[in-house]
C-alpha positions in Angstrom: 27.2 68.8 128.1 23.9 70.4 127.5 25.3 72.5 124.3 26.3 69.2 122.9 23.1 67.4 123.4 21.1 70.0 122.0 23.8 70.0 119.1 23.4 66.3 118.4 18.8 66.6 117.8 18.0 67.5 114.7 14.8 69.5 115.5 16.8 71.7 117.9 20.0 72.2 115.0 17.1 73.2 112.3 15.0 75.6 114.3 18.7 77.6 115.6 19.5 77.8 112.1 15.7 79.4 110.7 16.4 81.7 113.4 19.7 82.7 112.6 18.7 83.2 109.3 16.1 85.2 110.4 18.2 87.1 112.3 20.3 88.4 110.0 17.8 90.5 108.2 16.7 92.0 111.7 19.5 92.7 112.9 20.0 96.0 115.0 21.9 96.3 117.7 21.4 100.3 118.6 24.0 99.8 121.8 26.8 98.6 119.6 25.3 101.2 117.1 26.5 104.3 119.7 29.5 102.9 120.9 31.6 102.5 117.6 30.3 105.7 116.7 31.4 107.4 119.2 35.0 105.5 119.4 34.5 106.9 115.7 34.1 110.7 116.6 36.4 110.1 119.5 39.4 108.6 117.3 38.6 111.8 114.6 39.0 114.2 117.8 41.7 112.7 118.7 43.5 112.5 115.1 42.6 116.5 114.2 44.6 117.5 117.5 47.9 116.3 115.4 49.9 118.2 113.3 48.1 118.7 110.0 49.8 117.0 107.1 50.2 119.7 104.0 50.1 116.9 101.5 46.2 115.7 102.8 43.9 118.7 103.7 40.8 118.0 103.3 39.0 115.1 105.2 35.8 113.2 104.3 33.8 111.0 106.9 33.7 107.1 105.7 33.3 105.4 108.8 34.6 101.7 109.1 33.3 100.8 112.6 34.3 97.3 113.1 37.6 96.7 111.9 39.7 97.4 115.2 39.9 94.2 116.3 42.4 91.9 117.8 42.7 89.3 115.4 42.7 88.7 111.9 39.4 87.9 110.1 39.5 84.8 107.9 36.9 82.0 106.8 38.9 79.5 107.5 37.5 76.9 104.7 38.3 79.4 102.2 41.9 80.1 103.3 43.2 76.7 103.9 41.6 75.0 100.1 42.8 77.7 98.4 46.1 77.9 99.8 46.5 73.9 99.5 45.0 74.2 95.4 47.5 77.0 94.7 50.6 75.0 95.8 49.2 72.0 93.5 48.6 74.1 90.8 51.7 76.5 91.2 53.8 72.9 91.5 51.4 71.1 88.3 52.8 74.4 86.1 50.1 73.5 83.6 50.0 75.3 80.2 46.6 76.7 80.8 44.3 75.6 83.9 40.1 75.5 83.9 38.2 76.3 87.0 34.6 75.9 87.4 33.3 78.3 90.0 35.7 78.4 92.5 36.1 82.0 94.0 36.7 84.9 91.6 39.0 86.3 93.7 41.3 83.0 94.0 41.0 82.4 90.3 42.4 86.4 89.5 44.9 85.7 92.0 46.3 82.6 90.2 45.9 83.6 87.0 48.6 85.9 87.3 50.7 82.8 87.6 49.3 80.9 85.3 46.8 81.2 82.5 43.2 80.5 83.4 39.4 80.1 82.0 37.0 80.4 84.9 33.5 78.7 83.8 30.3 79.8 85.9 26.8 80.4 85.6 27.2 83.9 86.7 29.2 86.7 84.4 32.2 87.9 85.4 32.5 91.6 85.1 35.7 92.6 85.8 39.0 91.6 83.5 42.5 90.5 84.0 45.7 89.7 81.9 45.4 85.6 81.5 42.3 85.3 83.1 39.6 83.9 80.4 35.7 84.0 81.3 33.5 81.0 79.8 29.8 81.8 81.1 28.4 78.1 81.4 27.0 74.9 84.3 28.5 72.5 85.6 26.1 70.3 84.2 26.7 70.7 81.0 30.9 72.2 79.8 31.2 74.0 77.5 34.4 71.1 76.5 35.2 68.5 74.5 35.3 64.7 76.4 38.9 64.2 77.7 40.4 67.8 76.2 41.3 69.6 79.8 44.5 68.1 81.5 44.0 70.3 84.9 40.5 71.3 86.6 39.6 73.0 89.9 36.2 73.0 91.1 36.3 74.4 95.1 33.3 74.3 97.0 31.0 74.0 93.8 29.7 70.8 93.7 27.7 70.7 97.2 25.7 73.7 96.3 24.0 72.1 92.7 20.6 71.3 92.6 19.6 72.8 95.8 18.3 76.2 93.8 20.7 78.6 96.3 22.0 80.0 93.3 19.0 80.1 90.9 19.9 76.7 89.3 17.2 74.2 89.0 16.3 72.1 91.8 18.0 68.1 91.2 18.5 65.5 94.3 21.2 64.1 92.1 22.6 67.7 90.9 26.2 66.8 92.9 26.3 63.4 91.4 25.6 65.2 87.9 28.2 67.7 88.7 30.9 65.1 89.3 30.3 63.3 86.1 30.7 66.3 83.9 34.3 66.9 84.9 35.1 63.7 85.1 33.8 63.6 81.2 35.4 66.8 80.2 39.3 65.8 81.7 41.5 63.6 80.0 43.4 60.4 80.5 46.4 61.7 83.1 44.5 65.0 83.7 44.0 66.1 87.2 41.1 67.8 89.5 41.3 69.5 92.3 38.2 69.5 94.5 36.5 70.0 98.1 33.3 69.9 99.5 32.1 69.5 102.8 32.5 66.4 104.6 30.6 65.1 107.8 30.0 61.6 109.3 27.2 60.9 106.8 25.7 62.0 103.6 23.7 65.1 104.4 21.7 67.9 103.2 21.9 71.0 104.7 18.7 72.9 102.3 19.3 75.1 100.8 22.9 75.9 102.1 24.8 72.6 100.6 25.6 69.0 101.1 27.8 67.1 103.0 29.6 63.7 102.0 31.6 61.1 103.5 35.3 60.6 102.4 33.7 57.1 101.1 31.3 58.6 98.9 33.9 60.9 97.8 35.8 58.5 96.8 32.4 56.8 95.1 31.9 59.3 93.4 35.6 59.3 91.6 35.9 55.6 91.0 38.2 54.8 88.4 40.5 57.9 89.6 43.7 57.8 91.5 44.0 60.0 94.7 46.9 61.7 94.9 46.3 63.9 98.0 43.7 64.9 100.4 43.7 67.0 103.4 41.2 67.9 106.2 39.9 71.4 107.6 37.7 70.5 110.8 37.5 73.7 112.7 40.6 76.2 113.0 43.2 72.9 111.7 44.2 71.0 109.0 44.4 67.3 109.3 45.4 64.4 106.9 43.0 62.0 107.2 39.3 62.3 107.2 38.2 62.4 111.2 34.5 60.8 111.0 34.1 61.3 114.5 34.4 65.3 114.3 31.9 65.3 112.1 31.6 68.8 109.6 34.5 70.2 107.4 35.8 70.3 104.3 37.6 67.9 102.5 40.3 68.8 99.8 41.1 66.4 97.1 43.4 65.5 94.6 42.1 62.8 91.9 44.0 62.1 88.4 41.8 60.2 85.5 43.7 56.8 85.3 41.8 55.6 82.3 38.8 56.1 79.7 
């Protein structure tokens, strides 16, 4: 009862979360430091005691101290909306599909499926078969008005205008953001897109915003939605849950007119 009441004061929320951040570039835990060290040592002890195999003889220390664990890691926001934008785009079969600044990693996956030009203010350095790098922002495409017929933009628009990734500062940076791919697709074309979601419209500096399903929805009038989906903790819902207040929603808009 206490946990939640200090969750629900805002005062309390922002000083945890200058601390945590704090935190994270202090961080030394010299317990933890000697124990998976010597659970390293001991499992190399252990594994030399086996019969040597003639194909690998020689044996280099590259310790990886915090893998054994009893569950498999995942951020669960970036495994469900990529998993549900895959299955639209896998089931859209689109000649050729634009992202704006989705994960790299997601966007090399896919493109092995389908032909892809990933836009972002940041090079991309490495290269794939089918996947096309256009460097450029959000705020401005590098497309014609109505020329692209499928988009995906995951987790992108929250983050513009608050200056977390060196772009300029803007309170209207989201709102910006949303106009510019609404611009760029044409009539029929379709978007898929998530951002946070919370019981109101909030800024979280520098990390990102948050909106409501309404303002969403704002945001995309004139557009038909075709599908969304809810992450709120380790689930996925189908319908926005105001009352659990932060997650992510996922959603599927097609432009119905000019």
């Amino acid at each position: 009862m206490i946990r939640k009441n200090l969750a629900k004061n805002k005062l309390v929320r922002n000083i945890y979360f200058l601390l945590k951040t704090t935190g994270d570039f202090f961080k030394f835990r010299p317990l933890l430091f000697i124990q998976q060290f010597k659970w390293f040592f001991d499992q190399l002890k252990n594994f030399q005691k086996l019969d040597t195999n003639p194909q690998f003889q020689i044996v280099e220390y590259y310790p990886c101290l915090f893998d054994n664990l009893s569950y498999t890691p995942l951020d669960p926001t970036y495994f469900f909306q990529d998993s549900w934008a895959a299955k639209h785009i896998f089931d859209l079969k689109p000649s050729h599909h634009y992202d704006i600044g989705s994960s790299a990693k997601t966007i090399g996956i896919l493109s092995q499926f389908v032909p892809i030009t990933m836009v972002d203010i940041r090079p991309l350095e490495l290269e794939l078969p089918n996947l096309f790098f256009k460097k450029g922002s959000i705020l401005a495409l590098p497309f014609e008005d109505n020329s692209i017929a499928t988009l995906s933009s995951l987790c992108v628009v929250e983050h513009i205008g608050l200056g977390r990734y060196g772009d300029p500062l803007d309170p209207y940076g989201s709102e910006k953001a949303v106009e510019e791919i609404k611009r760029v697709l044409n009539v029929g074309g379709i978007v898929l897109f998530s951002v946070p979601v919370d019981n109101e419209n909030k800024i979280y500096f520098n990390a990102h915003r948050a909106f409501t399903r309404k303002y969403v929805l704002k945001l995309f009038s004139g557009f038909k939605l075709l599908d969304e989906k809810y992450h709120y903790g380790l689930k996925m819902y189908d319908s926005y849950h105001e009352e659990k207040g932060f997650g992510t929603g996922l959603f599927m808009f097609q432009k119905v007119n000019l």
